[in-house]
C-alpha positions as CSV (number, residue, x, y, z in Angstrom):
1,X,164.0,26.2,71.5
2,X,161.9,23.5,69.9
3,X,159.5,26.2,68.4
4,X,162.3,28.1,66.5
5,X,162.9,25.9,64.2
6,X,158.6,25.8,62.9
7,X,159.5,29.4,63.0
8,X,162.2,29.8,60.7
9,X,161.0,26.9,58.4
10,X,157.7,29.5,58.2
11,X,160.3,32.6,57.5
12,X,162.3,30.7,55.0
13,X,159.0,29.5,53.0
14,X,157.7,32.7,52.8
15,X,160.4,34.3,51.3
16,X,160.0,35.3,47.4
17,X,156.2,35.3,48.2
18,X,154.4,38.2,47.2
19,X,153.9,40.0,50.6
20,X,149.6,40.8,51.4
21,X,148.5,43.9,51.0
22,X,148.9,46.3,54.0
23,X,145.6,47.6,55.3
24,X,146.5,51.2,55.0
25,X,146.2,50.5,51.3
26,X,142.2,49.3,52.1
27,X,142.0,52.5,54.8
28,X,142.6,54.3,51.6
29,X,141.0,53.1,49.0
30,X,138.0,53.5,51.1
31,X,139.0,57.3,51.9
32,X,139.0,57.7,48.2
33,X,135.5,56.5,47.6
34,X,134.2,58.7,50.2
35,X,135.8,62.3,48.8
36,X,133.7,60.6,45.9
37,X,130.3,60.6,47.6
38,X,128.4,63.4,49.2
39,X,128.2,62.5,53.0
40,X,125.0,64.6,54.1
41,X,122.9,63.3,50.3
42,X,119.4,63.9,51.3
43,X,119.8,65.4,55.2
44,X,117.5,68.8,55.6
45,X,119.9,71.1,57.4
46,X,118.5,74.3,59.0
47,X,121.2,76.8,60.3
48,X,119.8,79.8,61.6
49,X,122.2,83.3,61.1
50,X,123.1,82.3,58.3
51,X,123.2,85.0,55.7
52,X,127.0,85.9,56.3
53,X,130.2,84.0,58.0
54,X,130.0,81.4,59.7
55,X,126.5,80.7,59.2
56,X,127.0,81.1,55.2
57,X,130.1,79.0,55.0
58,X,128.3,75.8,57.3
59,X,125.1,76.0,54.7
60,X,127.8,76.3,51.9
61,X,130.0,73.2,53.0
62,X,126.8,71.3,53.3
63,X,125.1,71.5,50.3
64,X,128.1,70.8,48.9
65,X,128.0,67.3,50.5
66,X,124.4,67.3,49.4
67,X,122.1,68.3,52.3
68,X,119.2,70.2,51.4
69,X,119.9,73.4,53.1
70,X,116.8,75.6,55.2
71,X,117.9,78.7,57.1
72,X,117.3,81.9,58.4
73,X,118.9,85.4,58.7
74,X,117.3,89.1,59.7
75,X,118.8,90.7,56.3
76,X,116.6,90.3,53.3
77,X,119.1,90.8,50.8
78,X,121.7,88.8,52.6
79,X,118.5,85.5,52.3
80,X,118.1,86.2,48.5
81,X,121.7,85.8,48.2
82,X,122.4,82.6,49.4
83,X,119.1,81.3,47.6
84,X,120.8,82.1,44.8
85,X,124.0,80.4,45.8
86,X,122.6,77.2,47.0
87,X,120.0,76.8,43.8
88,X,123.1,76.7,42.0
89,X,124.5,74.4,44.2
90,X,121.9,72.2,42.6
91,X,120.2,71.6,46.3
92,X,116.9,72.4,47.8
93,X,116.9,75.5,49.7
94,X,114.8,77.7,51.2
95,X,115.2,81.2,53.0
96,X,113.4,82.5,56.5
97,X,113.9,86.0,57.7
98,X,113.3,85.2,61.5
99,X,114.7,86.4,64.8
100,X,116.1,83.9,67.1
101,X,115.0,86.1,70.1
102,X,111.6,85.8,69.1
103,X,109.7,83.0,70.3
104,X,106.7,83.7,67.8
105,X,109.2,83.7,64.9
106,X,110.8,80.4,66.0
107,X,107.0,79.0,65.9
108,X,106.2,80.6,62.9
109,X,109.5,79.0,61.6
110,X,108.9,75.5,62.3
111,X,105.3,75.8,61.0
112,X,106.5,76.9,57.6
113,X,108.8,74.1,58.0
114,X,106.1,71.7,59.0
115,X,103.3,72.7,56.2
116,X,106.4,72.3,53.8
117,X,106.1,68.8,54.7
118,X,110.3,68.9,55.8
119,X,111.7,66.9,58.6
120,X,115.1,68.7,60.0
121,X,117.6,66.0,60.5
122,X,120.9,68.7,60.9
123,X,119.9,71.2,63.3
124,X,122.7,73.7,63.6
125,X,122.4,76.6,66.0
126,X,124.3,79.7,65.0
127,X,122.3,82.6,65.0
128,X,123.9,84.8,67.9
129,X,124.0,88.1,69.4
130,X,127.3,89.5,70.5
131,X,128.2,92.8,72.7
132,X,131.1,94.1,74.3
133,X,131.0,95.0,77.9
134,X,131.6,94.2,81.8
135,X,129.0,94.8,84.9
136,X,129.7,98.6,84.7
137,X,128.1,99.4,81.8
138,X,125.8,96.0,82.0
139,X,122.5,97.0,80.5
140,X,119.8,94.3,81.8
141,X,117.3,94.6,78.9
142,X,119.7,94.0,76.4
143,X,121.6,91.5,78.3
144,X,117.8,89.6,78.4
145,X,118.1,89.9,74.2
146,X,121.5,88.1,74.3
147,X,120.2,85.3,76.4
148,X,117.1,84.7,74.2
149,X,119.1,84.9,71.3
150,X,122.0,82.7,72.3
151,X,120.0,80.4,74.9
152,X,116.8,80.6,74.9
153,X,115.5,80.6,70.9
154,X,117.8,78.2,70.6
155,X,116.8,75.7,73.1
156,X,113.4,76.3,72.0
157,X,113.9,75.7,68.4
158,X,115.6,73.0,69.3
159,X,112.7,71.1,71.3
160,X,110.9,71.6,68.5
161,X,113.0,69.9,65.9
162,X,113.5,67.1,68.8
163,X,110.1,66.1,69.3
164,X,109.5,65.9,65.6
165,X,112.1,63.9,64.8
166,X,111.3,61.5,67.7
167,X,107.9,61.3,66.6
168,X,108.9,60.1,63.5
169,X,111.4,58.0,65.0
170,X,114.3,59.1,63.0
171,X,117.9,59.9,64.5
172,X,119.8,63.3,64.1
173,X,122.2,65.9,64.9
174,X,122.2,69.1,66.8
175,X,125.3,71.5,66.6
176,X,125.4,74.5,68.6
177,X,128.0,76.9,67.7
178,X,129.4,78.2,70.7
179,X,132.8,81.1,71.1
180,X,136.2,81.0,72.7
181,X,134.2,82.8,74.9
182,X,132.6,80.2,76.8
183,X,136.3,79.6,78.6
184,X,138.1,82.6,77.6
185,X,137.5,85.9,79.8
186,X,137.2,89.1,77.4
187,X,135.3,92.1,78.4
188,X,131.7,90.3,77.4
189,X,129.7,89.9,80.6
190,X,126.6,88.9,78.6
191,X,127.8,87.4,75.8
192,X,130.5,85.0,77.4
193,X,127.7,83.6,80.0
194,X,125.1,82.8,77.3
195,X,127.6,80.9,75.8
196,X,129.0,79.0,78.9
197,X,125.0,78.2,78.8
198,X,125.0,76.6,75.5
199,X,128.3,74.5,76.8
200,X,126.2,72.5,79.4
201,X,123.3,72.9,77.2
202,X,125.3,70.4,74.8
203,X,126.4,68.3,77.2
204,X,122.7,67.8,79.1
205,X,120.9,67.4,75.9
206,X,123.6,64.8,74.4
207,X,123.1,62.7,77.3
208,X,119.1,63.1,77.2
209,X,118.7,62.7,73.4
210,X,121.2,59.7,72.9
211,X,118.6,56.8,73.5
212,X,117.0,59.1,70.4
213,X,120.1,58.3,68.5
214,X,120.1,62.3,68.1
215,X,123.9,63.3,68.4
216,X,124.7,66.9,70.3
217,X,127.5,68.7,69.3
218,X,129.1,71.9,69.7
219,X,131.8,74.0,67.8
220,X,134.0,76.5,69.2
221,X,135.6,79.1,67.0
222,X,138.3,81.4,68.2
223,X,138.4,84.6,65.6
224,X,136.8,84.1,62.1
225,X,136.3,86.7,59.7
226,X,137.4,87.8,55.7
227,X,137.7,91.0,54.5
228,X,135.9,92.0,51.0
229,X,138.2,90.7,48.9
230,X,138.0,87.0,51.1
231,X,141.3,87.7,52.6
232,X,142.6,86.9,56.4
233,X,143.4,90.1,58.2
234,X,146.2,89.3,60.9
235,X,145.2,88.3,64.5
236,X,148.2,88.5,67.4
237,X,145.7,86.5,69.5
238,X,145.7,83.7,67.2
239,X,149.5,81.4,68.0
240,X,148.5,79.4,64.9
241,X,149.6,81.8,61.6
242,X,148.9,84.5,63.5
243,X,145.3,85.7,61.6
244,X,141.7,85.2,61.9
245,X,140.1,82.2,60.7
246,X,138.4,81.7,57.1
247,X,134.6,80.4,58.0
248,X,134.8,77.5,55.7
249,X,136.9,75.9,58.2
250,X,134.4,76.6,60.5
251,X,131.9,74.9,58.1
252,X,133.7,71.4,57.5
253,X,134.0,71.1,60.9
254,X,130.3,71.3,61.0
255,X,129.9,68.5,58.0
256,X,132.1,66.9,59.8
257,X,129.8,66.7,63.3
258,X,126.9,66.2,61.1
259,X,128.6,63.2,59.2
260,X,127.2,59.8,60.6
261,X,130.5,58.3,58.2
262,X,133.0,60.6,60.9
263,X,130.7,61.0,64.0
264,X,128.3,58.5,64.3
265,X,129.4,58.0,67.6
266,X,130.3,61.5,68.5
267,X,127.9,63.2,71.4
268,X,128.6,66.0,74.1
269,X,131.8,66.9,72.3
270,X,132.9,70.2,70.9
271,X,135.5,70.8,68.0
272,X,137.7,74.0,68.5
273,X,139.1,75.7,65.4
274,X,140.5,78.5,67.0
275,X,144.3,78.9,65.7
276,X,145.3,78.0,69.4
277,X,143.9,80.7,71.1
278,X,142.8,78.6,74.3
279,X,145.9,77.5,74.2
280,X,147.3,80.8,75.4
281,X,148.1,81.7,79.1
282,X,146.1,85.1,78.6
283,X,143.0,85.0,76.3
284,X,142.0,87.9,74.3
C-alpha cells in the first residue's frame, strides 16, 4: 500500500527518540498534589448525630480536609468531646445539643446558625433513630418518632439550609445517610420504611436542587461499629472480611460526596460501604 511506506519512514525516524511522557504520569502527579491539599478548606459542614460513630468519624474526616465542622448530638458530654477533638484539629467548630425529631430544635438550630453569621455549604443528615420490630409489636407513637427523626427533621432542616444557600446564590451538598435497610428486609418495620423514604427523598430533591448547583447524595452503610479498644468485632453478614465496618470508612465516603474535586458532577447517587451485604441472596 502506497501509505505504508510514509508509515514506516515515520516508525524508523522515531526510533532512538526519547518516547513522551505517558499521561498516567500527569494523572498522577496531579493525584499527588491533591493528597497535598485539603479538599473541603473553608466549607461549613453541619452533621447532625454526630457525637459517636458514624456521625463522629464524617465530622472527623472533614475537618481533616479542612471544613469547619457544626454539629449536633442529644449527649452533652459526647458534644464537649468532639469540641475538643476538632479545636485540635485546628478548625472551627461548634457543638448543638438538639433533637432531630423536634421541629422547634431544628429552628432553634438554624437560628443559632444564622445569628452566627454561618452559611452551611455540607449539609449531612445522620442523626437517626433505630428500633427493632415487625407489625406485631408495631407501636404507632414511637413509629411517628422514627419518622420525624429519620424523615421529617431532616427534610426540614434541610429546606432550611436550601433556601439559604439559594438566597445567597451559592451551590452545595446534601448527604443523607441512609441503611442497608432501605433494600434489605430485617425485622425493622419502622426503621426500614423511614429510610426507603430518605431513598426517594435523595433522588426528588437531587433532581429539584440541581439548577441550584446543590448536589444530593446519599450513603448506605451495611454494619459499622468498634468496640472500646477501636477494634472490628466479626460480622457473618458481612461477605467482605467478614466483620463490621470501621466508621471512618464511612466518613471518607462522605468527603468524598462532599468533594466538588471527586463529585462535582455526582447527584441522586448513593455510595454503599457495606462489606457486600446487599450482595447476599438473604439479608440480615
Amino acid at each position: 500500500m502506497p501509505g505504508g511506506d510514509l508509515v514506516m519512514r515515520a516508525v524508523r525516524a522515531l526510533r532512538g527518540k526519547a518516547a513522551p511522557q505517558p499521561a498516567v504520569r500527569v494523572l498522577r502527579d496531579e493525584h499527588a498534589a491533591v493528597r497535598d491539599k485539603q479538599l473541603l478548606r473553608g466549607r461549613n459542614a453541619l452533621i447532625t448525630g454526630a457525637g459517636r460513630n458514624i456521625g463522629r468519624s464524617i465530622a472527623l474526616e472533614m475537618a481533616e480536609q479542612g471544613a469547619n465542622i457544626y454539629f449536633t448530638d442529644l449527649d452533652g458530654a459526647a458534644v464537649a468531646s468532639l469540641e475538643g477533638e476538632l479545636r485540635a484539629a485546628g478548625v472551627r467548630t461548634h457543638g448543638y445539643l438538639s433533637d432531630a425529631s423536634k421541629t422547634d430544635d431544628v429552628g432553634g438550630l438554624c437560628a443559632a446558625l444564622a445569628a452566627d453569621a454561618v452559611l452551611v455549604d455540607v449539609l449531612v443528615n445522620n442523626a437517626a433513630l433505630h428500633r427493632v420490630g415487625g407489625l406485631e409489636t408495631l407501636d404507632l407513637t414511637e413509629a411517628r418518632t422514627i419518622f420525624e427523626t429519620n424523615v421529617f427533621g431532616p427534610l426540614q432542616l434541610t429546606q432550611i439550609v436550601v433556601k439559604r444557600l439559594v438566597a445567597a446564590r451559592r451551590p452545595g451538598v446534601v448527604l443523607f445517610i441512609s441503611s442497608v435497610h432501605e433494600r434489605a428486609t430485617g425485622g425493622m418495620l419502622a426503621y426500614s420504611a423511614s429510610k426507603a423514604a430518605v431513598a426517594m427523598i435523595v433522588r426528588e430533591l437531587a433532581l429539584e436542587l440541581a439548577p441550584h448547583r446543590i448536589r444530593v447524595n446519599s450513603i448506605v452503610p451495611g454494619a459499622v461499629s468498634t468496640n472500646e479498644r477501636d477494634e472490628l468485632s466479626p460480622f457473618p453478614g458481612s461477605p467482605l472480611h467478614g466483620s463490621r465496618i470501621h466508621p471512618s470508612y464511612i466518613g471518607r465516603a462522605a468527603v468524598y460526596l462532599a468533594s466538588d474535586y471527586f463529585s462535582q458532577f455526582t447527584t441522586g447517587s448513593t455510595v454503599t460501604v457495606d462489606a457486600g451485604l446487599l450482595a447476599r441472596p438473604q439479608h440480615c
